[in-house]
N, C-alpha and C positions, 0 to 999 in steps of 0.2 A: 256667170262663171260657175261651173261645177266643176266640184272638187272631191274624191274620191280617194280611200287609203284599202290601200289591198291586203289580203289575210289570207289563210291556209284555213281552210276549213280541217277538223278531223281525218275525213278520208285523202287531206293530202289535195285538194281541188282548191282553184284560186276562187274567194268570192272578194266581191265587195261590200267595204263597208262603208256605208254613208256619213256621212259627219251630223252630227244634231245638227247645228250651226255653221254657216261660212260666214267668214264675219270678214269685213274688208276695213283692213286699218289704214287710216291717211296720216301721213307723213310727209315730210320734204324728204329728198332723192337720196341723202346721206344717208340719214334713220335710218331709211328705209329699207335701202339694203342692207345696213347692219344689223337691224333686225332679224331681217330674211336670210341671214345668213346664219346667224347665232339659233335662230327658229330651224333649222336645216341639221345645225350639229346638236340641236334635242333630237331631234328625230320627228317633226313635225309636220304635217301634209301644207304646204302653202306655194304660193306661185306667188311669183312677182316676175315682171318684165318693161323694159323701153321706160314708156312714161303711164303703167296704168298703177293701180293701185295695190297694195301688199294685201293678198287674201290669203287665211288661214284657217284651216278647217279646226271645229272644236269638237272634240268628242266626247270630254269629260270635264267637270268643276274644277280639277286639276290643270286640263288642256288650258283653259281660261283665265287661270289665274299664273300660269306659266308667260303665256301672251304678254297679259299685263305685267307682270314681272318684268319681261327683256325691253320690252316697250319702257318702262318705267328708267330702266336701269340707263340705255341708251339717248333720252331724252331728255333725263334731269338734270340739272346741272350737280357736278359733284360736292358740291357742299351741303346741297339740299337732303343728297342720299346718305353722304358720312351722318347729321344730323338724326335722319329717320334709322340709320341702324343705333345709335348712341342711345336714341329712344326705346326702341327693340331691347338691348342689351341694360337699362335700368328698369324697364318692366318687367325683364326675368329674374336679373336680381331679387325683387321685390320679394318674390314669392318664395 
């Protein structure tokens, strides 16, 4: 699959820009769309359809870590995730 995010160059012309990475994330069918969805209202280049798999272009260390973010968020159970912010929020204390 290629995957492709469109830009304005300066003079106003559409180029493309390539993604470093396409990275294809598996899921069961729920996730997945809610992922793909949430990945959608970032502003995110990816496809998903029927029964293939959730692909989503990465452009930057950010794009990547956003990914895994929604992924994360969507897939853990929420006790796991209130705990990892609980953690979060006693290591900034700290300092």
């Amino acid at each position: 699959m290629h995957v492709v995010k469109l830009g304005r160059s300066k003079s106003g012309q559409t180029v493309q820009a390539r993604p470093l990475s396409t990275t294809v994330v598996e899921l069961d069918r729920v996730s997945r769309w809610n992922v793909y969805r949430r990945l959608q209202e970032l502003n995110m280049v990816c496809e998903c359809g029927g029964d293939r798999p959730l692909t989503v272009a990465i452009n930057t260390p950010a794009d990547a870590l956003l990914v895994w973010s929604v992924v994360q968020a969507v897939t853990l159970p929420k006790p796991a995730l209130t705990d990892h912010l609980k953690r979060c929020w006693q290591q900034r204390s700290l300092r």
